[in-house]
C-alpha positions as CSV (number, residue, x, y, z in Angstrom):
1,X,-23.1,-54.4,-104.5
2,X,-26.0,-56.4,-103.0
3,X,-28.9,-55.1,-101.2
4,X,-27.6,-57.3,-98.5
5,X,-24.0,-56.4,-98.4
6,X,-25.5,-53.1,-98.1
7,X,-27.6,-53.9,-95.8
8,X,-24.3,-55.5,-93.6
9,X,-22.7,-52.6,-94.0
10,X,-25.0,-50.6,-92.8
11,X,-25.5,-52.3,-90.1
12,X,-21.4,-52.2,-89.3
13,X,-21.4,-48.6,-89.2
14,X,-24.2,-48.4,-87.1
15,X,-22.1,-50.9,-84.1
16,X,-19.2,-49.2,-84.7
17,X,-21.2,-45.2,-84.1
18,X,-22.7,-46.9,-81.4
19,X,-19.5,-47.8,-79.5
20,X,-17.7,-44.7,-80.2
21,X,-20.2,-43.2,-77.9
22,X,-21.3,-45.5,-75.7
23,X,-23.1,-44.2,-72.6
24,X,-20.8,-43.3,-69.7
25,X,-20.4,-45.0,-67.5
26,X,-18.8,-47.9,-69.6
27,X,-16.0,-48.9,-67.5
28,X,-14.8,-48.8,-64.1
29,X,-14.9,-45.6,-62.4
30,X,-12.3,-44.2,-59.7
31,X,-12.4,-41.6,-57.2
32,X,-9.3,-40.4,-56.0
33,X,-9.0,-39.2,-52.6
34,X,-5.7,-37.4,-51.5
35,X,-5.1,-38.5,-48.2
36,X,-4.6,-41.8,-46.3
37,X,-8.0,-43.9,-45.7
38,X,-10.4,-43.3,-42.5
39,X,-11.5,-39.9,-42.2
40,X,-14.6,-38.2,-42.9
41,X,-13.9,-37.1,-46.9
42,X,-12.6,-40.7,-47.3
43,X,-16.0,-42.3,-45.5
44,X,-18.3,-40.4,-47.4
45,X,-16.4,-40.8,-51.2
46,X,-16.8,-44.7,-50.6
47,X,-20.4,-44.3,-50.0
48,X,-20.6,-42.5,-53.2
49,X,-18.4,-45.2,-54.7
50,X,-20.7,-48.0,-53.5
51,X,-24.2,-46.1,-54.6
52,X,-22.2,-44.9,-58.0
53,X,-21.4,-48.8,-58.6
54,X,-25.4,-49.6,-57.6
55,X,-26.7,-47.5,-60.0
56,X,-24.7,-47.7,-63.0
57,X,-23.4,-51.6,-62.6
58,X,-20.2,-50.8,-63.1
59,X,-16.9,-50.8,-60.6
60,X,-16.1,-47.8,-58.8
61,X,-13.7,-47.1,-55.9
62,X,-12.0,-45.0,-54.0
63,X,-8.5,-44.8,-54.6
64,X,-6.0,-43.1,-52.0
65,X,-3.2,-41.3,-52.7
66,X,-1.2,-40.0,-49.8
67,X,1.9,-38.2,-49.1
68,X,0.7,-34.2,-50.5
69,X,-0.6,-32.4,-47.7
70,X,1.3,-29.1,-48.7
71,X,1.7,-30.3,-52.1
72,X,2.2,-31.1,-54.6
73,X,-1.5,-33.3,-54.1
74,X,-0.2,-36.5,-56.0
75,X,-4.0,-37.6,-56.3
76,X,-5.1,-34.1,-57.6
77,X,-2.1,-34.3,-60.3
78,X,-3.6,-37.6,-61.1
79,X,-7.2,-36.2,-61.9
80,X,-5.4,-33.4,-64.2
81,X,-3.8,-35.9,-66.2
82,X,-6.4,-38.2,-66.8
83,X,-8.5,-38.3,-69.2
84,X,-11.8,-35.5,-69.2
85,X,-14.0,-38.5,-69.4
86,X,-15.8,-39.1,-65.8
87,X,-13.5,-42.4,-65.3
88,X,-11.0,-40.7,-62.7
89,X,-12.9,-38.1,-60.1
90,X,-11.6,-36.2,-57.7
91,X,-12.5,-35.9,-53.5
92,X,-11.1,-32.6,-52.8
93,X,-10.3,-30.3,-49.8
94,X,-10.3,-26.6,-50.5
95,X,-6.6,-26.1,-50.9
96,X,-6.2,-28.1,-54.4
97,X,-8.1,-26.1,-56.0
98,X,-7.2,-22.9,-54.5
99,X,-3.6,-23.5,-53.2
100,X,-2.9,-25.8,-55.7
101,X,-2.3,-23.0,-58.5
102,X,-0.3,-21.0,-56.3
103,X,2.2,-23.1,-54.8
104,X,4.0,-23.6,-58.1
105,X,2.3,-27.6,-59.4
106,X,2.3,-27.2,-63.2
107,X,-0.3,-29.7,-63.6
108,X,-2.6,-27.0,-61.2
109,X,-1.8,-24.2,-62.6
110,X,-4.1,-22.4,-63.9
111,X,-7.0,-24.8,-62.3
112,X,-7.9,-27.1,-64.2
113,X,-11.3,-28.3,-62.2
114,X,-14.6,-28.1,-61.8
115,X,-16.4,-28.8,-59.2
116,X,-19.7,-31.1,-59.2
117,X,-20.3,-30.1,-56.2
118,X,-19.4,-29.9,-52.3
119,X,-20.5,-32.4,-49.9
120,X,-18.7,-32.0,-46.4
121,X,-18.0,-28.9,-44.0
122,X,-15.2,-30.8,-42.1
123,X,-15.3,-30.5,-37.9
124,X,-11.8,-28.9,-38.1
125,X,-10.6,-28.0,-34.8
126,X,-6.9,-26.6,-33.0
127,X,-6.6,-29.3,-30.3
128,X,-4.0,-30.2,-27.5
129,X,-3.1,-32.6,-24.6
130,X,-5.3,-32.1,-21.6
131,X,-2.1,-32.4,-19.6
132,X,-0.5,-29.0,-22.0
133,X,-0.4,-26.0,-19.3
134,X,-3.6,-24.2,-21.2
135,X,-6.7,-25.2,-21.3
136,X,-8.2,-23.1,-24.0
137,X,-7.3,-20.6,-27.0
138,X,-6.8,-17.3,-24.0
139,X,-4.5,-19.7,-22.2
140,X,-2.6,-20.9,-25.0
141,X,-1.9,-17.1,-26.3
142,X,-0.5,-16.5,-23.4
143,X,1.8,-19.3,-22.8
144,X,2.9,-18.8,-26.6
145,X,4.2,-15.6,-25.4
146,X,7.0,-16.7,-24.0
147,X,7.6,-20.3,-24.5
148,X,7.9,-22.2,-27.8
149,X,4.8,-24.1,-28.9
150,X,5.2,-26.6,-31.9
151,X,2.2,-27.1,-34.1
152,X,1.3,-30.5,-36.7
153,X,-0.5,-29.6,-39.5
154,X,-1.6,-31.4,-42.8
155,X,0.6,-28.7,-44.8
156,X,1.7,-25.8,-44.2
157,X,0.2,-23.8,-47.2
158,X,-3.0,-25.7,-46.8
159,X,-6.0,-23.2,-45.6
160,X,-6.6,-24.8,-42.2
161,X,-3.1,-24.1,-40.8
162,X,-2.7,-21.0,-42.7
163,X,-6.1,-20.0,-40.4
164,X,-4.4,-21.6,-37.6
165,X,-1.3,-19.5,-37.8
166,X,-2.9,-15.9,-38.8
167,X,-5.1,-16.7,-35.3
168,X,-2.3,-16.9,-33.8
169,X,-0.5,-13.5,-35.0
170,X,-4.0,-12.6,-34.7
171,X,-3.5,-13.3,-30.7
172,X,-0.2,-12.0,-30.0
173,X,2.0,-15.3,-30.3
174,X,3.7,-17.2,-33.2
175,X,4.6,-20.9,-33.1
176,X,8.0,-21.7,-32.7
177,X,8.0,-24.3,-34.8
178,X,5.0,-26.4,-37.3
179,X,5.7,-29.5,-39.0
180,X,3.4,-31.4,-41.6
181,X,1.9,-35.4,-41.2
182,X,-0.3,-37.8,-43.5
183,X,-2.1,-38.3,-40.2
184,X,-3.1,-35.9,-36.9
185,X,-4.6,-38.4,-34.7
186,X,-4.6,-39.5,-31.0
187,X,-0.7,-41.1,-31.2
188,X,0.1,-37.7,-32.6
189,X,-0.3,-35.5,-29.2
190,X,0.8,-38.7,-27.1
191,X,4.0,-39.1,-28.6
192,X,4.8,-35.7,-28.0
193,X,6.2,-34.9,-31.3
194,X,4.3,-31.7,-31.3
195,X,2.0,-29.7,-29.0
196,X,-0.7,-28.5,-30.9
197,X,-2.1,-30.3,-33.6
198,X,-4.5,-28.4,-36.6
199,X,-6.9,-31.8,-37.5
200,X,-10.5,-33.5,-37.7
201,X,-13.0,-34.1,-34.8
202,X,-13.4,-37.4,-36.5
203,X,-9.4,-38.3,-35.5
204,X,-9.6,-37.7,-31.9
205,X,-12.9,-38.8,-31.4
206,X,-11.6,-42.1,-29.8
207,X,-9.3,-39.7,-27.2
208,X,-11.5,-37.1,-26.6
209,X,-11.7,-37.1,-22.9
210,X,-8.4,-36.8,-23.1
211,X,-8.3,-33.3,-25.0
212,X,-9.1,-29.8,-25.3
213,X,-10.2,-28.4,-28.2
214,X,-9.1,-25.2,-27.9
215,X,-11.0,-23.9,-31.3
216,X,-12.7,-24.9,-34.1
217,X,-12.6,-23.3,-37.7
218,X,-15.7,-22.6,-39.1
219,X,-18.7,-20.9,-39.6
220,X,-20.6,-22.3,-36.5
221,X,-19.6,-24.0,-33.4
222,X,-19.4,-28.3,-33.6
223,X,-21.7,-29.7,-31.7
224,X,-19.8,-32.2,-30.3
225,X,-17.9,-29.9,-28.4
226,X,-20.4,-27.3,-28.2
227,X,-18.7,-24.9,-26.0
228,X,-15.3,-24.6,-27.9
229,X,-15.2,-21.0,-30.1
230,X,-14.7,-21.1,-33.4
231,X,-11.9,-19.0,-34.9
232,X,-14.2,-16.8,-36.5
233,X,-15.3,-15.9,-32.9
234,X,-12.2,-15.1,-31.6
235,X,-10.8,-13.6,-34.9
236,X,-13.6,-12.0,-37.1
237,X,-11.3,-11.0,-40.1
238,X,-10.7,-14.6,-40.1
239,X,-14.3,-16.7,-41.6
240,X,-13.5,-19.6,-43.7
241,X,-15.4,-22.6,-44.3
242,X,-12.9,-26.3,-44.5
243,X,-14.8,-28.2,-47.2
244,X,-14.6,-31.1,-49.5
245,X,-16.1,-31.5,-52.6
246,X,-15.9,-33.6,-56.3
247,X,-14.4,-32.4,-58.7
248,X,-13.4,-33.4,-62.3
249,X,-11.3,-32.0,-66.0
250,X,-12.8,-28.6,-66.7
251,X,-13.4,-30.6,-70.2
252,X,-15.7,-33.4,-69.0
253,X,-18.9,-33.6,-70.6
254,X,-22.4,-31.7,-68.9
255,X,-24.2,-35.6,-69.1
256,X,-21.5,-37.3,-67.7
257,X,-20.8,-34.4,-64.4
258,X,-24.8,-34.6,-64.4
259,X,-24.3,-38.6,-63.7
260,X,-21.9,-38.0,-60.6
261,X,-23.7,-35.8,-59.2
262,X,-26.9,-37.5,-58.8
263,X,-25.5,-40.5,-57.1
264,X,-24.0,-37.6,-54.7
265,X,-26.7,-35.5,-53.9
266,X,-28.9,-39.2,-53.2
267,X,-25.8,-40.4,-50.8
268,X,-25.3,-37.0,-48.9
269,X,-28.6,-36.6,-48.1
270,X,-29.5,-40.0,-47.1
271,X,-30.3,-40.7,-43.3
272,X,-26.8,-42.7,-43.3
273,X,-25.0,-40.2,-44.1
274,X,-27.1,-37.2,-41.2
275,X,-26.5,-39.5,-39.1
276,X,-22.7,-39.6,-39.4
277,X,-22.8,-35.9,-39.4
278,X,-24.6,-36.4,-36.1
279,X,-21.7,-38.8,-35.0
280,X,-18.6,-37.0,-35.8
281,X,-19.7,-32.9,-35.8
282,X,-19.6,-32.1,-39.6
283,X,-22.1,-30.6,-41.7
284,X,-23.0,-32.7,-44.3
285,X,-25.3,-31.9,-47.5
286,X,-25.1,-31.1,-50.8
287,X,-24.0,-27.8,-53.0
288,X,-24.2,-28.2,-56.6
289,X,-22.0,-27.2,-59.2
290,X,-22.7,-23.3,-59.7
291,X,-22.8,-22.7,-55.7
292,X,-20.0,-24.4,-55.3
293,X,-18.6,-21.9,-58.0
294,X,-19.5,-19.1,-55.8
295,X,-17.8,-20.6,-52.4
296,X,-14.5,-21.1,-53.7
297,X,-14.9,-17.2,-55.2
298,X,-15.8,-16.2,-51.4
299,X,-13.0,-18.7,-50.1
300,X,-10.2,-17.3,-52.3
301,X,-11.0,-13.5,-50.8
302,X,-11.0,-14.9,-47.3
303,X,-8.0,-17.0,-48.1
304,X,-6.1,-13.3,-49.2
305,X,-6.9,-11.7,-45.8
306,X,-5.2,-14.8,-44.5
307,X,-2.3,-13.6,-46.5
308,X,-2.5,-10.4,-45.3
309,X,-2.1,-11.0,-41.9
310,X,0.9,-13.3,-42.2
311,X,2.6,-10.9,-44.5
312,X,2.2,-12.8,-47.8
């Protein structure tokens, strides 16, 4: 063989090593978001999609994937099945990866994420019509006493309406009904379909004088509504924080998680996104991969006590 054929072939091997591991990210990226388009997890995952696609000149979007709130989280399923490569990232509440091994979804159980890290501490809050015959949490306990209250959630094994209903054990009362919806909004409490409704700040923002938050679930009061409780006030034994976070395959590469997580850290913590934070309520900031380890630890205890007190 020639020194030039060698030379060729040398050179072969070399494009073909060089392909096989290309730097990430290669190819269009996605970041899948569980829930129907508009609130605050789904605002902030397209700014990362936007800065992710600046940096690294490559596509990236946020791909919705409604229709789970209780499970079984079609858009987390579609992260466990992907491949571990960083191409397909997930925008997730707290329940997936802590409900989502324990309501019975193969594909979640045991967990098979990671987080990169959390971003959001959602304005969560326990709202109803101003016209409802209680105009707080007191008032509400004691009308639940004796008439039937129905409550909307966004699933009923999901965190914030587990909190919701172990408040209201908690309080003397029970709701005579609950029922689960892709959205909570405004149209929710006018049509009537239920009384109380277990959602975002950011969704009644645009009815809010028309309103009362009754409480808010959390670890410090919203400062839109500055004088509603939080939960934690009016139940101690009940603290839990309503997060979001990304989160990819246990099995994705340290470079490639290090990647994400830059973009997020730079887009959390940019003025545009404090001053959204300012807008709608909800902390915003970011908490990288090993605290992020140690919240959902905390947030698995507190979710048990939640257990407790609806006789789990």
């Amino acid at each position: 063989m020639t020194v030039s054929k060698i030379t060729k072939l040398a050179l072969a091997f070399t494009l073909a090593a060089t392909a096989a591991v290309a730097e990430y990210p290669e190819k269009p990226v996605s970041f899948v978001v569980p829930w129907p388009p508009g609130d605050l997890e789904d605002v902030l995952t397209r700014m990362i999609a936007d800065e992710f696609q600046a940096t690294y000149g490559v596509p990236a979007a946020v791909v919705n994937k409604p229709g789970g709130g209780g499970g079984p989280f079609p858009g987390a399923v579609e992260v466990a099945n992907a491949p571990a490569d960083g191409y397909t990232v997930g925008s997730f509440v707290i329940g997936v990866p802590i409900t989502g091994p324990k309501i019975g979804i193969p594909e979640l159980s045991p967990n098979p994420f990671d987080p990169i890290g959390i971003f959001l501490t959602y304005p969560f809050v326990i709202a109803a019509s101003k016209s409802a015959p209680y105009q707080n949490w007191a008032e509400l306990a004691a009308h639940g006493k004796d008439n039937d209250i129905a409550l909307g959630h966004f699933g009923a094994p999901l965190p914030p309406t587990r909190v919701t209903m172990a408040a209201a054990i908690a309080s003397g009362f029970d709701f005579a009904s609950e029922a689960a919806f892709d959205a909570l909004d405004c149209n929710t409490l006018a049509s009537g379909d239920v009384d109380v409704i277990n959602t975002t700040l950011q969704l009644i923002l645009p009815c809010l004088d028309d309103v009362n938050v009754l409480a808010s679930i959390g670890g410090e009061r919203i400062s839109l509504v500055p004088d509603t409780p939080t939960v934690t006030e009016l139940v101690p034994e009940l603290p839990l924080f309503l997060w979001n976070g990304l989160f990819v395959h246990k099995d994705t590469p340290a470079d490639v998680r290090e990647k994400i997580a830059v973009v997020a850290e730079k887009v959390v913590t940019s003025d545009k996104a404090q001053q959204l934070a300012k807008e709608t309520g909800a902390l915003i900031y970011w908490q990288d991969a090993a605290a992020s380890e140690a919240q959902i630890s905390g947030d698995e205890a507190s979710v048990a006590k939640i257990g407790e007190i609806l006789g789990d």
